[in-house]
C-alpha positions as CSV (number, residue, x, y, z in Angstrom):
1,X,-96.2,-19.4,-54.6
2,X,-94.5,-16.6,-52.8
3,X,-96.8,-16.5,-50.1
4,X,-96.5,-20.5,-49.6
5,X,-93.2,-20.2,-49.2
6,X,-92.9,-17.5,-46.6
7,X,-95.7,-19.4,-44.8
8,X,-94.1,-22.3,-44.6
9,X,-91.0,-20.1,-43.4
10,X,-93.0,-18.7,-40.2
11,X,-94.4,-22.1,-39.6
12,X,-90.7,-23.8,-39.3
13,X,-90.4,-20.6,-37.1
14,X,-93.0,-21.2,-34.9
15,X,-92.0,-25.3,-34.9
16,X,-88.3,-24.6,-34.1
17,X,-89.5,-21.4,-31.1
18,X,-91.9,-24.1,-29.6
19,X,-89.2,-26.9,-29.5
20,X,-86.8,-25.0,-27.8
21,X,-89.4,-23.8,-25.4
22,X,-90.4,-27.2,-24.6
23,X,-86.3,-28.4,-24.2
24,X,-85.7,-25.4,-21.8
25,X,-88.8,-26.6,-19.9
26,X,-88.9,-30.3,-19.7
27,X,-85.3,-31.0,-20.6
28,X,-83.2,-28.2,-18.9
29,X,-80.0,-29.8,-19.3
30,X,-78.0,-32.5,-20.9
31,X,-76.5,-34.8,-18.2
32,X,-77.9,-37.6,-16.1
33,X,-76.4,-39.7,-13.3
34,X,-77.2,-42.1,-11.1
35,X,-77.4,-40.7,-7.3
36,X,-77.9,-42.9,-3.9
37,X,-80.9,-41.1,-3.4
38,X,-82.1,-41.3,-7.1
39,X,-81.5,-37.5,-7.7
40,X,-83.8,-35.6,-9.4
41,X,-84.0,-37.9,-12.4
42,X,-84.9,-41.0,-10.4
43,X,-81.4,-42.8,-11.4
44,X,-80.6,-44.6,-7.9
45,X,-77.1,-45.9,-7.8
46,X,-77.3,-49.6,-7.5
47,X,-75.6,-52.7,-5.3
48,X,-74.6,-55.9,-6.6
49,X,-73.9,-58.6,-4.8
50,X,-70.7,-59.8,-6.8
51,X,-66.9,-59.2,-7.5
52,X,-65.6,-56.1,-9.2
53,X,-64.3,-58.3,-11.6
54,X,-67.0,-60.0,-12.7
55,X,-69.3,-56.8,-13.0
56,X,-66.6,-55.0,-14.6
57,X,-66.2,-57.8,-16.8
58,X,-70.2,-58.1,-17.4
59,X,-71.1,-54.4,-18.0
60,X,-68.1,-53.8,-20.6
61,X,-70.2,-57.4,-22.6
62,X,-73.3,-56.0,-22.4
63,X,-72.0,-52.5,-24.0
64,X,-72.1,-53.4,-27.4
65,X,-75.7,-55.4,-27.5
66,X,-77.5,-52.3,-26.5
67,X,-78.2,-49.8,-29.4
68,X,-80.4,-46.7,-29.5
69,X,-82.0,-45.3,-32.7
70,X,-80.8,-48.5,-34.1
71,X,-77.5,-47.9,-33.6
72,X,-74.8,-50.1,-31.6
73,X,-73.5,-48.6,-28.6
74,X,-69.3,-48.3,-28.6
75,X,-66.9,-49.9,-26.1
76,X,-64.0,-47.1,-25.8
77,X,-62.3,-48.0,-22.4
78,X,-62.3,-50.9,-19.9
79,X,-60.1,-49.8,-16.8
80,X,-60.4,-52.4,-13.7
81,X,-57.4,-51.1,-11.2
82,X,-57.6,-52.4,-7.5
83,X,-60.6,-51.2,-5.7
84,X,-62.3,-49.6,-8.7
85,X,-63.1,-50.0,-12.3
86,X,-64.3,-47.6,-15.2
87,X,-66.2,-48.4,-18.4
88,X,-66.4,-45.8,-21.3
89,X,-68.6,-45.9,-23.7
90,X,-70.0,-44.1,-26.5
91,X,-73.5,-43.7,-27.3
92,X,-74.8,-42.8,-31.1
93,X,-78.1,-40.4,-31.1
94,X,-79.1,-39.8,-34.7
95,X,-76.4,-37.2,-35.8
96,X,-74.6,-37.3,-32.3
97,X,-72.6,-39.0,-30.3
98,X,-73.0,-39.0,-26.4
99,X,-70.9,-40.2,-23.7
100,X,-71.7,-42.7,-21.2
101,X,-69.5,-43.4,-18.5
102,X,-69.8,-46.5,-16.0
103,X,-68.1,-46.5,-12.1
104,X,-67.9,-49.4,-10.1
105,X,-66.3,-49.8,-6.8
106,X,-66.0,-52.1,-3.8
107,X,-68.8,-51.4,-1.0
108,X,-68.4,-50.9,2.7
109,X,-70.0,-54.8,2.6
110,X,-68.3,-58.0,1.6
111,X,-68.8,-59.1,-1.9
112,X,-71.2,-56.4,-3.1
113,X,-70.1,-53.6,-5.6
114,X,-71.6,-49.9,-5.8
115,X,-72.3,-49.0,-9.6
116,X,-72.9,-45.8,-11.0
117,X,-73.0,-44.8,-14.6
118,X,-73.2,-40.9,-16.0
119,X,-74.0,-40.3,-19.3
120,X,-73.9,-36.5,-21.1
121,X,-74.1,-35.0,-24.5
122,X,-71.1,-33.9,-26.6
123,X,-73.1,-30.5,-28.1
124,X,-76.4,-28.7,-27.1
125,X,-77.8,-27.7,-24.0
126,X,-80.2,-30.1,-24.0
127,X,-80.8,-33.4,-24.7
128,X,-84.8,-34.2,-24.5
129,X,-84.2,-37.1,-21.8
130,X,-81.9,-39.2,-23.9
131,X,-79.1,-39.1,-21.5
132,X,-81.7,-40.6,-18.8
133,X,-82.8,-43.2,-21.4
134,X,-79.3,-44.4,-21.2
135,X,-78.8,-44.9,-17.9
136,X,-81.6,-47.0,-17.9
137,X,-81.0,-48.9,-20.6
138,X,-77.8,-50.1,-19.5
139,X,-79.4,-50.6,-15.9
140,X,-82.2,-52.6,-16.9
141,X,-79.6,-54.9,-18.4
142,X,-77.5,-55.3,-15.4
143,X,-80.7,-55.8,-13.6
144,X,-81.5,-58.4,-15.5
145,X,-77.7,-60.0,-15.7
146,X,-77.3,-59.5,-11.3
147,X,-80.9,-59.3,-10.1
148,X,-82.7,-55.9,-9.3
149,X,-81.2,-54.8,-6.5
């Protein structure tokens, strides 16, 4: 019995050595935004043609009907002042809690607003691509809701 229980002991060892190999590796840090370029996480910053209002007003709906690990994601601020607006929200991974944050301004060209949306973890160092996941998730709607830009 004592010998199945040390075993098991090196084995969670090995399993918890591996995963954290495998975070550093794949997963080196636990923030994600959109860029124009896309960055290196493939998250371009997106163009809608519509008023701030209306996206403001749109994204800060479509907050609470996304969930992840089956749980609903959490409206915590709606700001729309002149040429800007910011949409908090936060974002429930299994035990945590991560924060997602949503920008949208005016563009250089009539009637079109430039969004982008950063998302980051509360604890760790690394978040396994869940922050990314986000960003998508909530784009993918608003693709859907303004047309893919």
């Amino acid at each position: 019995m004592k010998n199945i229980l040390i075993f098991l002991a090196i084995l969670f060892g090995i399993f918890i050595v591996v995963t954290l190999v495998v975070s550093a590796i794949f997963y080196p840090d636990n923030i994600a935004e959109t860029a124009p370029d896309g960055g290196k996480k493939d998250l371009k910053t997106r163009f809608y043609k519509n008023d701030l209002a209306n996206v403001a007003k749109a994204v800060s709906e479509i907050i609470p009907t996304l969930s992840t690990w089956g749980s609903s994601w959490k409206l915590t601020e709606n700001k729309v002042e002149g040429n800007s607006a910011i949409i908090k929200a936060e974002v429930p991974v299994v035990f945590f809690t991560d924060d997602l944050e949503v920008k949208i301004t005016k563009s250089e060209n009539e009637g079109e607003v430039k969004v982008d949306v950063h998302s980051n973890s509360r604890v760790g160092k690394s978040d396994f691509g869940e922050n990314r996941r986000h960003i998508v998730q909530i784009l993918d709607a608003m693709d859907k809701k303004f047309g893919n830009p």
